[in-house]
C-alpha positions as CSV (number, residue, x, y, z in Angstrom):
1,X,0.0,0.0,0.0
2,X,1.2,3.6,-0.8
3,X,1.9,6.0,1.9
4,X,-0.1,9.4,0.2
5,X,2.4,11.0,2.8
6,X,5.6,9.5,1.4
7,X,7.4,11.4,-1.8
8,X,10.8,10.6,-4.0
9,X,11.2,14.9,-3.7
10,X,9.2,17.7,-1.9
11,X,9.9,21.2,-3.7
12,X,8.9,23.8,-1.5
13,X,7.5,26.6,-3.6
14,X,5.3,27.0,-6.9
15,X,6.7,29.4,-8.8
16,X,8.5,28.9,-11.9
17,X,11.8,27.5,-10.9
18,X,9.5,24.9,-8.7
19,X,6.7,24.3,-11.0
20,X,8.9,23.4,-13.7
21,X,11.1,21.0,-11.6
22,X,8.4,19.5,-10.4
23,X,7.1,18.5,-13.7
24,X,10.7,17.1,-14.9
25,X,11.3,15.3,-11.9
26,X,7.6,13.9,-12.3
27,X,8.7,12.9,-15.7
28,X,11.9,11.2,-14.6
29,X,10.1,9.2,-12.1
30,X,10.5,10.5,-9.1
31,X,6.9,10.6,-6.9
32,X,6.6,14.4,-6.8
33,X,5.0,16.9,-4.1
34,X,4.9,20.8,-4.3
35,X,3.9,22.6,-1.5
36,X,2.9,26.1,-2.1
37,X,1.5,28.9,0.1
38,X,-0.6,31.2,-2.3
39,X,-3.8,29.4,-3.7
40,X,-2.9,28.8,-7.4
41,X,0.6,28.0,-9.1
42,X,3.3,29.9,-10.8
43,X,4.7,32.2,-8.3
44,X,5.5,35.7,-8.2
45,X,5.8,35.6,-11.9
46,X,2.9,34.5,-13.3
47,X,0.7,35.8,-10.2
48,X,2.0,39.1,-9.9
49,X,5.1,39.9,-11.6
50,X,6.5,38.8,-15.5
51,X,3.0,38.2,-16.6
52,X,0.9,40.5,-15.7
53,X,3.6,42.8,-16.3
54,X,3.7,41.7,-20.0
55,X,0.0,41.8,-20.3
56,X,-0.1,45.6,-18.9
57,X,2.9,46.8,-21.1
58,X,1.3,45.3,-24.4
59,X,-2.2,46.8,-23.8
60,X,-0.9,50.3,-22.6
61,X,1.5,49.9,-25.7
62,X,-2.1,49.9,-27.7
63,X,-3.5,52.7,-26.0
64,X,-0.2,54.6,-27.3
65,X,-0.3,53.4,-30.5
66,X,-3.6,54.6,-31.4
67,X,-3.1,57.9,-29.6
68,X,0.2,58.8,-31.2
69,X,1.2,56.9,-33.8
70,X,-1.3,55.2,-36.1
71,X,-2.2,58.5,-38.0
72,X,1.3,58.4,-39.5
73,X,0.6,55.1,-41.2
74,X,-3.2,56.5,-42.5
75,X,-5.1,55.0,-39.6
76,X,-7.2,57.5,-39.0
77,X,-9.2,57.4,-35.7
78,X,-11.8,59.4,-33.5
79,X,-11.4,60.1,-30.2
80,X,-9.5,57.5,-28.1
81,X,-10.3,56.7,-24.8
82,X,-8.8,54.3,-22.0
83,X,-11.3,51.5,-20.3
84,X,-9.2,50.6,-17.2
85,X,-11.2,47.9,-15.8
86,X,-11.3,45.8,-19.1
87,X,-7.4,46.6,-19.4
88,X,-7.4,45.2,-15.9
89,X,-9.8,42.5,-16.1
90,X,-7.6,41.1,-19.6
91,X,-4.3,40.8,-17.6
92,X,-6.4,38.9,-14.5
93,X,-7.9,36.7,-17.7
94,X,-4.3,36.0,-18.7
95,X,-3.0,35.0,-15.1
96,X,-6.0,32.9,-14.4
97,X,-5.5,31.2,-17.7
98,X,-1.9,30.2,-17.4
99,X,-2.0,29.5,-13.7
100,X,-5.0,26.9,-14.3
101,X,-3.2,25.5,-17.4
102,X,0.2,24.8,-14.4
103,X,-2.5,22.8,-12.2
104,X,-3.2,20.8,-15.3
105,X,0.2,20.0,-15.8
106,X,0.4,18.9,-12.6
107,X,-2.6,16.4,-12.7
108,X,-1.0,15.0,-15.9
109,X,2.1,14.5,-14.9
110,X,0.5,13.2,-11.2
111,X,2.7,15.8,-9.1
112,X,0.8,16.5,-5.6
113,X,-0.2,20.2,-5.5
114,X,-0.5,20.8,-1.6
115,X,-1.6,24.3,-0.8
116,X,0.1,25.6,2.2
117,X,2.8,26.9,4.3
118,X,5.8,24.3,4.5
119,X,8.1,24.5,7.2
120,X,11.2,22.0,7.0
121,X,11.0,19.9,10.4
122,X,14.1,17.5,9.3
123,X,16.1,16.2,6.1
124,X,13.4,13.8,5.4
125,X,10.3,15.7,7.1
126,X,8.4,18.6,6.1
127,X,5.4,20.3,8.1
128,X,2.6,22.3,6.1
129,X,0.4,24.2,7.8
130,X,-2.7,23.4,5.1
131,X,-4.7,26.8,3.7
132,X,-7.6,25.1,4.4
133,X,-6.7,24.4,8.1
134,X,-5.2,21.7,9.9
135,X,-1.3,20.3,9.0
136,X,-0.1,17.6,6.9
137,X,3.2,15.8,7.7
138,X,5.5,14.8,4.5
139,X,8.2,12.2,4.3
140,X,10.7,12.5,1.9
141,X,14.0,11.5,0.9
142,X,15.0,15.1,-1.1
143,X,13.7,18.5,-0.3
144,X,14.1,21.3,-3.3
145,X,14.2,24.9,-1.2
146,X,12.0,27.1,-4.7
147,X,10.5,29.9,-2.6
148,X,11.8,32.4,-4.2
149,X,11.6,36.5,-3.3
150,X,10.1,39.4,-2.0
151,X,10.2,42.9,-2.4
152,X,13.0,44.5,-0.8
153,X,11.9,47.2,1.7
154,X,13.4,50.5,1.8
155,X,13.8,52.4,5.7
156,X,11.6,55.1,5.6
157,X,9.2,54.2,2.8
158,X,6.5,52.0,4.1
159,X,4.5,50.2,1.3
160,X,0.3,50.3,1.9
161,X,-0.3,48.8,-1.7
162,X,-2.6,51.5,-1.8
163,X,-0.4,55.1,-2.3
164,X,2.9,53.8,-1.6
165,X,3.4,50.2,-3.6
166,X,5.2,47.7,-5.1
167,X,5.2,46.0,-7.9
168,X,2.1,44.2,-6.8
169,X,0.2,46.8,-6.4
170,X,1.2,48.9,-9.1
171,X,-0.3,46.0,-11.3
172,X,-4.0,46.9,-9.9
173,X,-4.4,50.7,-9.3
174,X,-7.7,51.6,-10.1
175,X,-6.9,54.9,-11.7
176,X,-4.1,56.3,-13.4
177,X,-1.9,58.6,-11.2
178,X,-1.6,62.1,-12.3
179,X,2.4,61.8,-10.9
180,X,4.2,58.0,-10.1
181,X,7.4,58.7,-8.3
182,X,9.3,55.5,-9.2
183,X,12.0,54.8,-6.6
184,X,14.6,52.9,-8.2
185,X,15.9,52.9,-12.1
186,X,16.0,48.6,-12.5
187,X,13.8,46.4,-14.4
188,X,10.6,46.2,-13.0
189,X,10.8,50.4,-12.0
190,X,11.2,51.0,-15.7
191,X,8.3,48.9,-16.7
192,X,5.7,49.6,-14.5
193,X,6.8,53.6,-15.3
194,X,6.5,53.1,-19.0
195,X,3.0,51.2,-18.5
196,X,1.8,54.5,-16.1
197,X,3.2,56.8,-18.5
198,X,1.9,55.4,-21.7
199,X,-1.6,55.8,-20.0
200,X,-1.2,59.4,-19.0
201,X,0.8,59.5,-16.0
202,X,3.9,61.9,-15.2
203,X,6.6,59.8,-14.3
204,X,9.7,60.4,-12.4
205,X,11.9,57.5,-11.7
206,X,14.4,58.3,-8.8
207,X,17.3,56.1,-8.6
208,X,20.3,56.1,-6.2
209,X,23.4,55.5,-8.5
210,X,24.0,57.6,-11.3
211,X,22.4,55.4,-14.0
212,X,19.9,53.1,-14.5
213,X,19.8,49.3,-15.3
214,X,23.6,49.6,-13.5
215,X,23.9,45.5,-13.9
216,X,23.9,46.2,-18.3
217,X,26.4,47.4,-20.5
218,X,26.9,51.2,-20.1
219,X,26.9,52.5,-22.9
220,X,22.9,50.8,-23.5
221,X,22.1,52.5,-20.2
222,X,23.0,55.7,-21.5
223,X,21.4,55.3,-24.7
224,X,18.2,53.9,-22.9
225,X,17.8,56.8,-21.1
226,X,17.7,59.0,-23.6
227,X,15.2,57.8,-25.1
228,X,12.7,56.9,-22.1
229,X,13.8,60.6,-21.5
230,X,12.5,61.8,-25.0
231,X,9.2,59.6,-24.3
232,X,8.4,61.7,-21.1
233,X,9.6,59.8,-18.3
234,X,12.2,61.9,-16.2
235,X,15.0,61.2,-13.7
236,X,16.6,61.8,-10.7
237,X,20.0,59.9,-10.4
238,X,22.3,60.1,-7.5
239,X,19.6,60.6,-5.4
240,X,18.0,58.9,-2.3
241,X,14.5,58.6,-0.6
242,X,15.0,59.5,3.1
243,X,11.3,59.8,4.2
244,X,8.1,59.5,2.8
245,X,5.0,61.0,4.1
246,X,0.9,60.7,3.5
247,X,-1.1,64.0,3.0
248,X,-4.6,63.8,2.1
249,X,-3.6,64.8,-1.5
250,X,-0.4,63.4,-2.1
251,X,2.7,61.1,-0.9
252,X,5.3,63.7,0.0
253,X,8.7,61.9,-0.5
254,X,12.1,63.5,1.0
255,X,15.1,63.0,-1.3
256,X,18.4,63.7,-1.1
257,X,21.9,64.0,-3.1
258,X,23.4,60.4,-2.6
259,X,26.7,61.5,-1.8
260,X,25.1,64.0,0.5
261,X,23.7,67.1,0.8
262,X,20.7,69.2,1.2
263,X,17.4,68.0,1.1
264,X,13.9,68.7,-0.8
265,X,10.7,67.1,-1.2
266,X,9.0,65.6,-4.2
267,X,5.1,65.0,-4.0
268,X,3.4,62.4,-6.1
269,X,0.0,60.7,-6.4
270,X,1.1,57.0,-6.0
271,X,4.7,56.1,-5.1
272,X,6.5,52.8,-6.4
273,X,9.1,51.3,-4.8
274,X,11.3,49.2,-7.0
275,X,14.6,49.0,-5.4
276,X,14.9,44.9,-5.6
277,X,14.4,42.0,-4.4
278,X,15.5,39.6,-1.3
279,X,15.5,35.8,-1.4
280,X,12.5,34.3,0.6
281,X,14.2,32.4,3.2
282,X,12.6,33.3,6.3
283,X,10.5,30.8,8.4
284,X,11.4,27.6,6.6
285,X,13.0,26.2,9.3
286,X,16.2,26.2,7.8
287,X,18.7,27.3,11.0
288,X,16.8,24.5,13.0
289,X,17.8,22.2,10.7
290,X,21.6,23.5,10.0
291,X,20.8,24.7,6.5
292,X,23.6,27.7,5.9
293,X,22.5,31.5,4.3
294,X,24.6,34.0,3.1
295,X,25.0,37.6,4.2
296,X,22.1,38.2,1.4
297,X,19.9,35.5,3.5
298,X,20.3,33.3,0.5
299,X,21.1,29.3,1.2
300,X,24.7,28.1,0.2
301,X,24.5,25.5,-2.2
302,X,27.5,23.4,-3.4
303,X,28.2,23.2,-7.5
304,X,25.0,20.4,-7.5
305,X,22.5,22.7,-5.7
306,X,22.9,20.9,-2.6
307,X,23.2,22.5,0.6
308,X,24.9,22.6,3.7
309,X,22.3,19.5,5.1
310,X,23.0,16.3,2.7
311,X,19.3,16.2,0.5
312,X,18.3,19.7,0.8
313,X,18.9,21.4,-2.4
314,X,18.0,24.9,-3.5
315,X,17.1,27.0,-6.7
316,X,16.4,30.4,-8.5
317,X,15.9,33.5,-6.4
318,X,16.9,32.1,-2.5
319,X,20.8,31.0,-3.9
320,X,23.0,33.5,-5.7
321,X,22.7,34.4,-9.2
322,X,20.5,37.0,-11.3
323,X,16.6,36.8,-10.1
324,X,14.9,35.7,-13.1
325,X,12.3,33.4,-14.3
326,X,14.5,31.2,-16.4
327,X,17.2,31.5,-14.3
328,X,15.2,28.9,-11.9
329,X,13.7,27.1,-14.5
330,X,17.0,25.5,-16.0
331,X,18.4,25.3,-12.4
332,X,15.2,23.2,-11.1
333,X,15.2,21.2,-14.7
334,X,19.4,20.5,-14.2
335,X,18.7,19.6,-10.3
336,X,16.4,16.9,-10.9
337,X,18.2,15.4,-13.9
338,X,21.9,15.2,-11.9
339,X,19.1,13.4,-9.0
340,X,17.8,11.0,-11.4
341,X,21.8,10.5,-12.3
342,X,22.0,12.7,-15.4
343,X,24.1,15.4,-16.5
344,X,22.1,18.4,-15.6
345,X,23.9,21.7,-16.6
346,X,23.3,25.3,-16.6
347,X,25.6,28.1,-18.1
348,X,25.6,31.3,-16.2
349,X,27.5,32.9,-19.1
350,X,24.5,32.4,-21.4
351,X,21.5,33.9,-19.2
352,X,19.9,36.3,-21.5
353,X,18.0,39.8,-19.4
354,X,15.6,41.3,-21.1
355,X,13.8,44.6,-20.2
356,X,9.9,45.1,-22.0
357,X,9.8,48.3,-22.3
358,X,9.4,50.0,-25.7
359,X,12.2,49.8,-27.4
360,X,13.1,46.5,-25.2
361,X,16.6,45.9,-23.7
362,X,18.1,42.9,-23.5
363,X,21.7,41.6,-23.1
364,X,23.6,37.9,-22.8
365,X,27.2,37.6,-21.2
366,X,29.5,40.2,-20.2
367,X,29.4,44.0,-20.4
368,X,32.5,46.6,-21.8
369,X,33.0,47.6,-18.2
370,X,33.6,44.0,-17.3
371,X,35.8,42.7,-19.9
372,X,38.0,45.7,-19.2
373,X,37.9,45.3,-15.1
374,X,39.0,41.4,-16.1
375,X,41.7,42.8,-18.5
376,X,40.0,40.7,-21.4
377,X,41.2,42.1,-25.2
378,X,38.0,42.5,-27.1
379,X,36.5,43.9,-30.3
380,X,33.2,45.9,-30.0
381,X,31.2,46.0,-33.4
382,X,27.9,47.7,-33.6
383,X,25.1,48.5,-36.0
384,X,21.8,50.8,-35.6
385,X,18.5,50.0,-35.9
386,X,18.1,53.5,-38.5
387,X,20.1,51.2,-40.8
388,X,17.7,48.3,-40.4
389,X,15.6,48.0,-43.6
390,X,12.6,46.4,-41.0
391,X,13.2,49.0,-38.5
392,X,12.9,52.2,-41.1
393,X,9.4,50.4,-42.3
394,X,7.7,49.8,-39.0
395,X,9.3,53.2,-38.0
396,X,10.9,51.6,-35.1
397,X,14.4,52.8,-35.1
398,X,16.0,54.1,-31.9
399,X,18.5,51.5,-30.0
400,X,21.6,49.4,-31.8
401,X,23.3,46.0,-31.6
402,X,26.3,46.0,-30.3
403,X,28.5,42.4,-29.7
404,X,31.5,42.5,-28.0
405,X,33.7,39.5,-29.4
406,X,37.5,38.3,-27.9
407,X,40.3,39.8,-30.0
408,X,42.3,36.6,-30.7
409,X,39.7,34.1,-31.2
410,X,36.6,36.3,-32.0
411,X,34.9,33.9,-29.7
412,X,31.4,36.0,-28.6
413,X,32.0,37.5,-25.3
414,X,28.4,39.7,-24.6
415,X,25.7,40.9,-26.9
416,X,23.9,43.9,-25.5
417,X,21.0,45.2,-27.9
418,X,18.7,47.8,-27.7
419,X,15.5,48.2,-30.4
420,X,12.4,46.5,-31.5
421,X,12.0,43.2,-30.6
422,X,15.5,43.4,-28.7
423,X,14.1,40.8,-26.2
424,X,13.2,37.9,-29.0
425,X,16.4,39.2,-31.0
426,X,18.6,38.2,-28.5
427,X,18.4,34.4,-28.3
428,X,20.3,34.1,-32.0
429,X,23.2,35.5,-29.6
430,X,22.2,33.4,-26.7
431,X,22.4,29.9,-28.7
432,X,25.7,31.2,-30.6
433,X,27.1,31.8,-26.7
434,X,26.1,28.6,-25.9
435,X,27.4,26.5,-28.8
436,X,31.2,28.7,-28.3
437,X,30.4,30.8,-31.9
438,X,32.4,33.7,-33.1
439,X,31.0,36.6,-34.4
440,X,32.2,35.0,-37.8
441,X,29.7,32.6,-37.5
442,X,27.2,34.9,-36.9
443,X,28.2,37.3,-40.0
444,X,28.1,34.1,-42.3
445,X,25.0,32.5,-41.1
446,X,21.8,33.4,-43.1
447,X,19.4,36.4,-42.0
448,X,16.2,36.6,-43.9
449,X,15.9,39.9,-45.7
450,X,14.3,42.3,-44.5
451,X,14.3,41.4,-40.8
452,X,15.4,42.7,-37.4
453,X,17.8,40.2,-37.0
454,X,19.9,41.6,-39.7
455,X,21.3,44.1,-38.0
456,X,22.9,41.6,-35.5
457,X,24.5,40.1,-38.7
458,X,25.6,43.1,-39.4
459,X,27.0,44.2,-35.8
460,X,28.7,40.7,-36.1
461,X,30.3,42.0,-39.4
462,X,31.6,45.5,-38.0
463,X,33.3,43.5,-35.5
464,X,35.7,43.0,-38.3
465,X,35.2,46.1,-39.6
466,X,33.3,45.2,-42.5
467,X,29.7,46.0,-41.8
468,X,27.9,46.6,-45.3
469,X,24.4,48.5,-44.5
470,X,26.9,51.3,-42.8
């Protein structure tokens, strides 16, 4: 007789890095349990985060398109006018649709979705305080730590998710703010601004260092920017949030220079703060059982995922690494196959980041700044997108290409694009990383014409100085 109790692996968390190797472990036999706390699958990505996200910045990028910019190709309309709620109500529609379509995954691959709080009791033993009441004891002989992470607070600024937010509640407001103060210049700050801008929102994004997206290439920060700058969104670099305080008409923040100085005060309608994100580590039980964090609070894990405890294993956001969404899915996919005595494998040098804004930003291996602070000799060769037949047509021509290849071997180093489409554009690069290609290879391989794509052919060829289209 089968204990219902008794599981091969226990992940501990839903979201995508979980989900995902719960469905490949499933697959390679293993009998499969994932305990999450919220009441439907897929995280803080597909709940409230990369999805809803997405759905947001494609409908507001509507709304902008047939304010602004379909008269230019004879589209002629009336007055255009925004419906919130349905805007709203489609991104919900999107969520509920792919969360429902993880639970069905689940049920064909027969992985136990148990909703609740888990709490690890021993190596083999996991509490879970059911969200229907009452607790459920599991036995196991592996335990996969997928919680993910939170918003990072910031002192002084405490969220409501009513004036003062974060990402989660900048993806419900029920009207759009006549000023968003952004506080910090990242990822997620950036897109939620441009969504709140595109819809009629003053936007100023306030950011600490003195540029934004500091973890990309430099020279794409600058250039990105510029143009969010010429689309109305303004910024306040070198500057910090001290204080922030509730009036009955506005939040009142209190900034200051970064490297000090006097202070001033910025009011704004709704305030989002975007300064990151910390691994979600607390309350798992993991110093009564001897499982080691970091100074970050994330869980040390050996080169196979494992832990400080023998068979307690962690992924994605609560170990070191960038914070992303397929970051944790090929760590959770590579876990279970070394488990079930495979070669898993994932390549840090090929993880892609993408910003979805309009134009997008996205970027694979290193940056200029870091191939010169490792002393590496490189070639830089880069192409703009107003010398991209595609990009003059769909009038979509701000950003470049720019790939960053070694001197001596013309192995590709980094990629670092900004444009239309810059997020799908980037995985040519990605799979040419991943398979050791040169920007030869690159130059030589087929691009259909006319497509984005060739103007990363033809950043590959001014790497050698020979770019034809410029």
């Amino acid at each position: 007789m089968t204990d219902n109790n008794r599981y091969d692996l226990v992940i501990i968390g839903g979201g995508p890095g979980g989900y995902v190797a719960a469905i490949r472990a499933a697959q390679l036999g293993f009998r499969t349990a994932c305990v999450e706390k919220r009441d439907r699958l897929g995280g803080t990505c597909l709940n409230v985060g990369c999805i809803p996200s997405k759905a947001l910045l494609q409908s507001s990028e509507k709304y902008e398109e047939a304010n602004h910019t379909l008269a230019a190709h004879g589209v002629k309309l009336g007055k255009v006018g925004l419906d919130l709620k349905t805007m709203m109500g489609r991104k919900d529609t999107v969520v509920d649709g792919l969360t429902k379509g993880i639970e069905l995954l689940f049920k064909k691959n027969k992985v136990a979705f148990i909703k609740g709080a888990a709490r690890i009791a021993s190596p083999t033993e996991i509490a879970v305080d059911l969200a229907d009441g009452g607790t459920q004891t599991l036995s196991t002989d592996r335990i996969v730590i997928a919680t993910g992470s939170d918003v990072a607070p910031l002192r002084g600024v405490e969220i409501d998710e009513q004036r003062i937010v974060s990402s989660t509640g900048a993806l419900s407001l029920d009207r759009v703010p006549g000023h968003l103060a952004v506080i910090g210049g990242g990822y997620i700050g950036l897109e939620m601004g441009s969504v709140w801008r595109r819809l009629g929102a003053e936007v100023t994004v306030i950011e600490f260092l003195d540029r934004i997206v500091p973890g990309m290439d430099g020279e794409i920060g600058k250039q990105f920017q510029r143009v969010l700058s010429k689309q109305g969104v303004k910024f306040r670099l070198g500057t910090k949030v001290t204080a922030a305080k509730k009036t009955n008409k506005a939040v009142t923040l209190t900034l200051e220079p970064a490297k000090g100085g006097e202070s001033e005060t910025l009011d704004a309608d709704i305030v989002l703060v975007a300064i990151g994100r910390r691994p979600f580590t607390d309350g798992l039980g993991l110093e009564e059982v001897g499982v080691e964090r970091d100074e970050a609070g994330r869980v040390k894990t050996n080169g196979r995922f494992e832990s400080s405890v023998p068979g307690i294993y962690a992924i994605g956001d609560v170990i070191a690494g960038p914070m992303l969404a397929h970051k944790a899915e090929e760590e959770g996919v590579a876990l279970v196959e070394m488990l079930a005595g495979q070669a898993g494998h994932v390549n840090y040098e090929t993880v892609p980041g993408i910003v979805y804004t309009w134009p997008e930003v996205a970027s694979v291996g290193r940056t200029e700044e870091q191939l010169k602070v490792d002393g590496v000799d490189y070639k830089s060769g880069k192409f703009p997108f107003t010398a991209n037949s595609r990009a003059r047509t769909n009038a979509d021509t701000d950003g470049f290409v720019k790939i960053l290849a070694d001197a001596k071997t013309d192995r590709v180093l980094g990629v670092h694009i900004i444009g239309p489409d810059a997020g799908t554009m980037i995985h040519e690069c990605v799979m040419a990383m991943e398979f050791g290609g040169s920007a030869e290879d690159i130059a030589r391989a087929f691009h259909g014409h006319p497509t984005l794509n060739e103007a990363v052919k033809e950043a590959a060829l001014a790497v050698d100085g020979r770019p034809i289209h410029i």
